[in-house]
Residue, then its C-alpha position, 0 to 999 in steps of 0.5 A: x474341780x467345780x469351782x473350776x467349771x464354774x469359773x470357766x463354763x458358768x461366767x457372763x461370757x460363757x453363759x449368756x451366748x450359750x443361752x442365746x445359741x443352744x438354748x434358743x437358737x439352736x434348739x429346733x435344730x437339735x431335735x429336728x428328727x423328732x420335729x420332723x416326724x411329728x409335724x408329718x403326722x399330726x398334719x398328715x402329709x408327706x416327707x417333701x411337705x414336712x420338709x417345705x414347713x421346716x425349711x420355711x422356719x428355718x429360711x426364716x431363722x436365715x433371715x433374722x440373722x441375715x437383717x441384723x448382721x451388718x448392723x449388729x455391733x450398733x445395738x445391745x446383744x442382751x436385748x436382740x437376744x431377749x427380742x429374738x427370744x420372744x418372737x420365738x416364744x409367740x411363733x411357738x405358741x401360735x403354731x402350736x394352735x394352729x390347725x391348717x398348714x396355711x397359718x402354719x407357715x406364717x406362724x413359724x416365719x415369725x418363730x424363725x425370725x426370732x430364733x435367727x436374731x437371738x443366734x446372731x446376739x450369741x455369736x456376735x456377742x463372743x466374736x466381740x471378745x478378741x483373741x479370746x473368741x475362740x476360747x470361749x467358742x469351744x466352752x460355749x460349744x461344750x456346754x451346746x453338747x450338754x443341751x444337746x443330751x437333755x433335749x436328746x431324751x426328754x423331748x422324744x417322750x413329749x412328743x410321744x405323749x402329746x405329740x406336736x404340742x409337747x414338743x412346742x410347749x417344751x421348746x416355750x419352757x426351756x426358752x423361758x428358763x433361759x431369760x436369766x442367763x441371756x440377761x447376763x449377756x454384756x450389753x455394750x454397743x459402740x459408740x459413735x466415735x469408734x464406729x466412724x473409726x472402723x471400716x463399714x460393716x458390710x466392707x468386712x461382710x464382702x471380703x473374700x474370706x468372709x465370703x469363703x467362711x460363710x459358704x464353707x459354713x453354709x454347705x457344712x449344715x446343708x450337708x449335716x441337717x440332709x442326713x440329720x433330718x432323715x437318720x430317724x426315717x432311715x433307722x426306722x423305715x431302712x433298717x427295722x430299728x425299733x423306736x425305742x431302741x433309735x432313741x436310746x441310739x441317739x441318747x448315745x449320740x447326744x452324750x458323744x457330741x461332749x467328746x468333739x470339743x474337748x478333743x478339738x481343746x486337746x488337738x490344738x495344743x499339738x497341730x494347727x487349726x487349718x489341718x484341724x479344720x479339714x479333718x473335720x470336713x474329710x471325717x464328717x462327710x465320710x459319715x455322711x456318706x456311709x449313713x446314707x448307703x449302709x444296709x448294716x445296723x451295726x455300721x449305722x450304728x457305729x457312725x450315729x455315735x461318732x457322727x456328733x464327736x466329729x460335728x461338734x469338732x468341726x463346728x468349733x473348728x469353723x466358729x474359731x475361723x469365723x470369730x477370727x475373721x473379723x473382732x466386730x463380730x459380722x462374721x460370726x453373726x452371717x455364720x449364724x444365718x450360713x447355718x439357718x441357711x444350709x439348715x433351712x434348704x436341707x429338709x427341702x432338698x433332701x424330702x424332694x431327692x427321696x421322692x423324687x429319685x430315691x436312696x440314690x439321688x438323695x446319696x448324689x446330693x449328699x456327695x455335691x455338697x460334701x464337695x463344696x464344703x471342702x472346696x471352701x474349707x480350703x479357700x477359707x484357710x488360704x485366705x486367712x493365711x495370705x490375710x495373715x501374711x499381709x498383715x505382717x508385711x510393713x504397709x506402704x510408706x511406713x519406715x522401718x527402724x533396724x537396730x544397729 
């Protein structure tokens, strides 16, 4: 049995893109409701500021993968990823000296940009992998839910024993004892001739379905990370849940994300990914909604646990679409950036609701953005199916030969 989880989860084309996804670019992500809290402490300011500063990192995370999407194919993923991942070492460790809110957000620019450079390797790295994508995408996935539960429990007692610094000087170590892995990355880039074969990259990027895909992922993380960012506020402030009691909460959280993969790799054997994929959709935003509104720990409770089975699910649901889209990878790497994107505004727009016009706005955006996600959820899956029959359709001019 472990030499079958090694064959399967601990090979270069599994490895080295988690390494790159969960353990660099994503790792903020994970444990933002610690980060959050702990920013607006150690600086002293309010819900909507801590916002502005984490979606500042977060834009910029956006950005970095953004630049290099279009071009990504052309250069070496090992070496964007060990890039990105230095930037994002540095961008930690100046913030981590810094002691005003003006440096801080110039600091975290260059973390951010380094975190989104190092996702858009990972992702473009398995794209690149063909049929196999979505495969790989649901390992890679799995071992994300490993990551997830180690961060879950360790980096809430940094933060409470040295506060902002231990949660940087963790996120520098893990990325640090990360390198290995990301050097197992292939480096292949193509060459000069296949790239004059293959259509423009920014022909791929603007296809509808591409565009429908990078907008379903985009709404999908603004969605999650609003409730995401404020389920520690809520559990504490709303419902009196005692801190130690909200971390064992999550611990639980982080160990029930490992079940969304797998549940997804039993699923697929049985209904096909499009019904999958809006399930996912319909389930996740139905938690979100009742995260916001409940008055019951119970209820909170109950849709803590199952909020990451259902995420995860969904997640490697929209990664095998994307991957599928487009073998080149473009596709994927922007999803990268649609989840740095929607990830970056939803601090923002979530801290301004809640100061702004309470439990009850913050409820109104949550709902408009779980709208628009399964508009473009239905858009995505209606285009890679008329994609998909045109394709089998015999293009103009050519002859087709019947047997007789």
């Amino acid at each position: 049995m472990l030499k079958g989880f090694r064959q399967l989860y601990l090979n270069r084309e599994v490895i080295g893109p988690f390494a790159a996804i969960y353990g660099v670019g994503f790792a903020p992500l994970l444990i933002l409701p610690f980060l959050f809290t702990a920013i607006i402490n150690y600086f002293s300011i309010s819900e909507a500021e801590a916002g502005m500063l984490m979606s500042v990192e977060l834009g910029s995370m956006c950005l970095g993968s953004l630049l290099i999407a279009p071009v990504i194919d052309r250069f070496p993923k090992k070496y964007l990823a060990l890039l990105g991942t230095a930037l994002a070492i540095l961008g930690n460790l100046l913030f981590m000296s810094s002691d005003s809110l003006t440096t801080s957000y110039g600091y975290l620019v260059i973390a951010g940009l380094g975190y989104g450079l190092a996702l858009a390797a990972g992702n473009a790295s398995v794209a690149a992998l063909g049929v196999r994508s979505v495969e790989v995408f649901n390992r890679v996935v799995l071992l994300g839910t490993f990551m997830m539960i180690m961060l879950l429990n360790v980096f809430p007692r940094l933060i409470v024993q040295w506060s902002l610094s231990g949660a940087l000087i963790g996120l520098v170590v893990l990325h640090c004892l990360l390198i290995p892995a990301l050097l197992s990355i292939p480096s292949s880039a193509l060459t000069k001739n296949a790239e004059e074969k293959n259509e423009s990259q920014y022909k791929v990027l603007f296809k509808p379905l591409s565009v429908a895909i990078i907008l379903m992922m985009f709404f999908y993380f603004t969605r999650d990370t609003m409730l995401w960012v404020f389920a520690e506020n809520i559990a504490s402030n709303r419902l009196g849940i005692e801190p130690e009691n909200v971390g064992l909460l999550f611990s639980i959280h982080g160990v029930t994300s490992l079940l969304g993969p797998l549940l997804l790799i039993w699923l697929l054997h049985r209904y096909s990914k499009d019904k999958l994929l809006l399930l996912g959709i319909v389930v996740t935003g139905t938690i979100s909604i009742v995260v916001s509104q409940t008055q019951s720990v119970l209820v909170y409770s109950s849709m803590v646990i199952i909020w990451s089975t259902a995420h995860f699910f969904t997640y490697s649901c929209i990664m095998g679409i994307a991957a599928e889209a487009d073998s080149k990878g473009v596709v994927a790497a922007v999803a990268g950036a649609a989840v740095m994107g929607g990830t970056a505004v939803a601090p923002a727009i979530a801290g301004y609701a809640m100061d702004s016009g309470g439990l009850s706005l913050f409820t109104i955006s949550v709902v408009t953005v779980i709208l628009a996600t399964l508009i473009f959820s239905v858009l995505s899956v209606y285009l890679k199916n008329r994609s998909a029959a045109t394709d089998k359709q015999p293009r103009h001019g050519q002859l087709q030969i019947k047997e007789l």
